[in-house]
C-alpha positions in Angstrom: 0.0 0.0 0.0 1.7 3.2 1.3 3.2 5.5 4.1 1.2 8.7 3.7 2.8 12.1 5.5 0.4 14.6 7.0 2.4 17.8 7.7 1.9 21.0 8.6 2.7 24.2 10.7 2.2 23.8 14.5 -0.8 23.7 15.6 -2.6 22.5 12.3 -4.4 19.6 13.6 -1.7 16.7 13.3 -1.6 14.9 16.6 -5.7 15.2 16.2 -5.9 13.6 13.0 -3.7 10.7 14.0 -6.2 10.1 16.9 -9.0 10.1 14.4 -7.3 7.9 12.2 -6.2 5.3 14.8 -10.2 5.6 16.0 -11.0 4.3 12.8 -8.9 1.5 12.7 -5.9 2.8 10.8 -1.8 2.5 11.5 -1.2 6.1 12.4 1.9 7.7 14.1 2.5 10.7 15.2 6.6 12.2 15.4 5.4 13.4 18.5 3.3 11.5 20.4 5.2 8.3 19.5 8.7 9.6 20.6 10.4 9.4 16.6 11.5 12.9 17.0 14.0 14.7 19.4 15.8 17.6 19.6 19.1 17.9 18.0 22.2 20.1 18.5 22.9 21.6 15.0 26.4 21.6 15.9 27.0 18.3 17.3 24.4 16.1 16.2 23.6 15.1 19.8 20.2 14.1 20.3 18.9 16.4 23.3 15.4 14.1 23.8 12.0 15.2 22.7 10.9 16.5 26.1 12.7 19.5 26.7 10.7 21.7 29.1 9.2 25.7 27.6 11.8 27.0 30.4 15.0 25.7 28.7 13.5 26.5 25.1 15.2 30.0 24.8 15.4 31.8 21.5 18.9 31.0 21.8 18.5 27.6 22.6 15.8 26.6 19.8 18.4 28.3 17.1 21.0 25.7 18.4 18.6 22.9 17.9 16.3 21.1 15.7 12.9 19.0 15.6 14.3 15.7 13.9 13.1 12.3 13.1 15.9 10.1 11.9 15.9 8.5 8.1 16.0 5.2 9.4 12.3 5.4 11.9 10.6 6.4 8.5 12.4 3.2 6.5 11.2 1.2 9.2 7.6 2.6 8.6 7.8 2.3 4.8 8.9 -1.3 4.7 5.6 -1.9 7.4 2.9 -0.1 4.7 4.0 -2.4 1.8 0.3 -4.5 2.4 -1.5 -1.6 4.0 -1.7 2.4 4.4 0.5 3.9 6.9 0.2 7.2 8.0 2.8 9.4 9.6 1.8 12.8 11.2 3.7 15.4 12.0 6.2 18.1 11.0 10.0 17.6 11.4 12.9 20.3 10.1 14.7 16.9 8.2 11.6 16.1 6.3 13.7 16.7 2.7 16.1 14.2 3.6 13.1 11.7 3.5 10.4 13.1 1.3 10.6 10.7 -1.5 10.1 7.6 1.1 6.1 9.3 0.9 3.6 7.8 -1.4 1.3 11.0 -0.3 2.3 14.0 1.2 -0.9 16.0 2.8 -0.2 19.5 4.3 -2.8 21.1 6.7 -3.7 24.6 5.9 -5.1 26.8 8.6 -6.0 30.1 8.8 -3.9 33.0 11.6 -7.2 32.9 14.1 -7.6 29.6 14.5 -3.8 28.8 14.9 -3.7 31.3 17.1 -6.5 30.1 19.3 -5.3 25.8 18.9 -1.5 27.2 19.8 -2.7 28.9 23.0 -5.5 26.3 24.0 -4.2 23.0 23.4 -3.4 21.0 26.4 -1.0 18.4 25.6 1.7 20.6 23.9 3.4 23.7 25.3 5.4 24.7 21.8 3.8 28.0 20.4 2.9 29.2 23.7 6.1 31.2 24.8 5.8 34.2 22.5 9.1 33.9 20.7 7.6 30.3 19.8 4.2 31.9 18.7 6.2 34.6 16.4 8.0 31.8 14.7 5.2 29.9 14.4 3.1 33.1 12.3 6.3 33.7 10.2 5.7 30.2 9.3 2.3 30.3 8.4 2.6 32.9 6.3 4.8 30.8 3.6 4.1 27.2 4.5 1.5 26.3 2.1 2.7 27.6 -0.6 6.0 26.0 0.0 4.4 22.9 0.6 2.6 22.8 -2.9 5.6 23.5 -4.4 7.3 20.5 -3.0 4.2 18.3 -4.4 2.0 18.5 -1.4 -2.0 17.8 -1.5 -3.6 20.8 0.6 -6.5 20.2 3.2 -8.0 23.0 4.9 -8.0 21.9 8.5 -10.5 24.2 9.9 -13.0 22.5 8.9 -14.7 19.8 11.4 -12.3 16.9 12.0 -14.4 14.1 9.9 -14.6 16.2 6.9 -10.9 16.9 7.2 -10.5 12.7 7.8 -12.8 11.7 5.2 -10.9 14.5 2.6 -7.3 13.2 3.4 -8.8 9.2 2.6 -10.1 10.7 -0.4 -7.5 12.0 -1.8 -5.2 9.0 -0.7 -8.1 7.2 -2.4 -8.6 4.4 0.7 -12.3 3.4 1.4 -13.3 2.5 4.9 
């Protein structure tokens, strides 16, 4: 089948969208959630961990460090979606180095409000809320989608209510459930 990539800017509706598609009986993982991301030193290479707590996330300290998943966690994935969809959501700054390992790529869209709003609200993730976070996270917004697109990405509008935004991504990867 496939390993299908749902990206996006913080805040988009990833992690969500992996909970609906795991509620309706799909493989879904989430860089996140499922610990295939950590922070890296940009100098070093050293993986920091991926639970680096908002107090130690300086400016400084975010431009010393990247949001990585390594090559080998999405091989892994690809090999497992030969007999059945796979998905894989989240946003990582190494995505280029495995792009092409993506039978689908889906990028969330979302509009400055309601980033705003799912940035300063959500519970289970603190990134976007310190307000050098939040500024990176708008400067983002305002070229991700048409970035994405250019790099072959299908857009979904994730403002919309969660099954419509489900049901459009199975659409478009063309799986029936």
């Amino acid at each position: 089948m496939s390993l299908i990539y749902i990206t996006g800017i913080a805040g988009a509706g990833k992690s969500t969208i992996k909970d609906e598609l795991r509620r309706r009986g799909f493989e879904a993982f989430g860089t996140d959630e499922d610990n295939l991301a950590a922070f890296y030193h940009n100098e070093t290479g050293e993986n920091v961990g991926n639970d680096v707590p908002s107090s130690v996330r300086t400016e400084q300290w975010r431009r010393a460090h990247s949001w990585k998943v390594p090559r080998e966690a999405v091989e892994e994935l690809r090999d497992r979606a030969k007999d059945k969809p796979i998905f894989l959501c989240g946003v990582v700054s190494n995505d280029d180095e495995f792009w092409g390992l993506f039978s689908q790529v889906i990028a969330l869209s979302i509009n400055k409000a309601t980033l705003v709003q799912r940035l300063r609200d959500r519970p289970n993730n603190s990134y976007g809320k310190l307000d050098h976070e939040l500024r990176d996270v708008l400067e983002w917004q305002e070229t991700a989608e048409e970035a994405y697109v250019k790099l072959g990405a299908q857009i979904v509008d994730s403002t919309r209510p969660l099954n419509e935004v489900v049901d459009e991504i199975l659409s478009i990867c063309k799986i029936k459930r």
